[in-house]
C-alpha positions in Angstrom: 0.8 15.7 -8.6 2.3 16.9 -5.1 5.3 15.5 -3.8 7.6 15.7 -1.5 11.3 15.6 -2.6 12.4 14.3 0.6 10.3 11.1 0.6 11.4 7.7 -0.4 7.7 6.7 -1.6 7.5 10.1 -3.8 11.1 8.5 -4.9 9.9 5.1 -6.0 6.6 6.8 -7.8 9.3 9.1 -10.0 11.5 6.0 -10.4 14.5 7.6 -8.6 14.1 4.3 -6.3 13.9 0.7 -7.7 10.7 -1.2 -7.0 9.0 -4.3 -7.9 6.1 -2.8 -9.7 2.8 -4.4 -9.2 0.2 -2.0 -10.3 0.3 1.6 -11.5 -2.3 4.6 -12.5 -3.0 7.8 -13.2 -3.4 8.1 -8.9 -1.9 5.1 -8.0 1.4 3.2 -7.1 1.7 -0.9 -5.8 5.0 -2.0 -5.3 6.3 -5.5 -3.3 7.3 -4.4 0.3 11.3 -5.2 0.3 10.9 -7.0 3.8 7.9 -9.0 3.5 5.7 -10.8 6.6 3.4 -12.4 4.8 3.8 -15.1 1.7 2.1 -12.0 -0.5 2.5 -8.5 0.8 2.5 -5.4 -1.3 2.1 -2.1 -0.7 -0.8 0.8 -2.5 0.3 4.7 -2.3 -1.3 7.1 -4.0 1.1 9.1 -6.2 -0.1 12.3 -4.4 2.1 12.8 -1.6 -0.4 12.8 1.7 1.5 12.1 4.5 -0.7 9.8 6.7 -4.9 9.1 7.2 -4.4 11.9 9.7 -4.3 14.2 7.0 -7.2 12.5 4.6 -9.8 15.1 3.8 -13.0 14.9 2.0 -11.3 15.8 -1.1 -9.5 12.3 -0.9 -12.7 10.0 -0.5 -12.3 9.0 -4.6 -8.6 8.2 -4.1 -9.3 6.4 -0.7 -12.0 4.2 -2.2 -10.1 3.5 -5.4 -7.4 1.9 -3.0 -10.1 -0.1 -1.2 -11.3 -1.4 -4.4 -8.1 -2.4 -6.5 -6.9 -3.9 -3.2 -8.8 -7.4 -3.4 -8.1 -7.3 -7.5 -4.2 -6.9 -6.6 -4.1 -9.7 -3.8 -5.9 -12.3 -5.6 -3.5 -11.7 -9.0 -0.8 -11.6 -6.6 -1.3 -15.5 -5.1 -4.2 -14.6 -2.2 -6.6 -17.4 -2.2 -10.1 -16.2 -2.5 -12.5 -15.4 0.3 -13.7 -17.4 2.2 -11.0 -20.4 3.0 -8.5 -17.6 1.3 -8.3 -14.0 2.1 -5.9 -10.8 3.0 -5.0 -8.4 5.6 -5.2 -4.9 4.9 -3.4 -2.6 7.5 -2.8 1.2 7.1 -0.4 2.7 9.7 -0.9 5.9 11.2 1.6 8.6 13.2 4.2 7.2 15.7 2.3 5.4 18.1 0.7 3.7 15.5 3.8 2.0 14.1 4.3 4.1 10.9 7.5 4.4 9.5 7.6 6.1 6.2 5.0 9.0 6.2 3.7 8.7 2.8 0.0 7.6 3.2 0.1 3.2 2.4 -1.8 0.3 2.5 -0.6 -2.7 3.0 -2.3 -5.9 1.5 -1.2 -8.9 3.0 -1.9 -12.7 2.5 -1.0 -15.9 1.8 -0.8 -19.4 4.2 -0.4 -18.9 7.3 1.4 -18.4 9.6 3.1 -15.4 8.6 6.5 -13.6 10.1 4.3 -11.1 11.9 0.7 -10.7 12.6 
């Protein structure tokens, strides 16, 4: 797998970084975000380094829908109340303008009661 030595995600998947684990794979990394908005709120990288959806190719589409699929398994283990009085947020960030902050392609799942800290 790629990665980029420079990158705290790449660090967390290589366990130079501490993380509260919630799922891992052959192509894929969920770990607790470490400053939560929401009662459940995780995160989903793939262990490939890809720095953001702006740089999602073809070649990703397996990865991409393996993400969208473990994402509703992940929430509900993690506390989400099931659709439809329950449910989750899933929000990926893209470049600058739209609020990224580690570039490292992520998803995060959010849920829980509302309301939440943000969102």
């Amino acid at each position: 797998m790629s990665a980029d030595a420079n990158c705290i995600f790449c660090k967390i998947v290589a366990g130079q970084i501490p993380s509260r684990k919630v799922f891992e794979d052959e192509d894929l990394f969920a770990f607790h975000d470490i400053a939560p908005w929401a009662p459940v709120h995780f995160l989903i990288i793939p262990k490939l380094h890809i720095p953001s959806m702006a740089q999602v190719g073809e070649e990703h589409a397996r990865l991409l829908g393996k993400i969208m699929t473990l994402a509703p398994q992940l929430a509900l283990e993690q506390g989400c109340r099931p659709y439809p009085e329950g449910g989750f947020r899933i929000v990926t960030n893209t470049g600058a303008e739209g609020g990224q902050e580690v570039h490292h392609l992520h998803v995060h799942v959010m849920g829980g009661p509302r309301p939440w800290l943000k969102g």
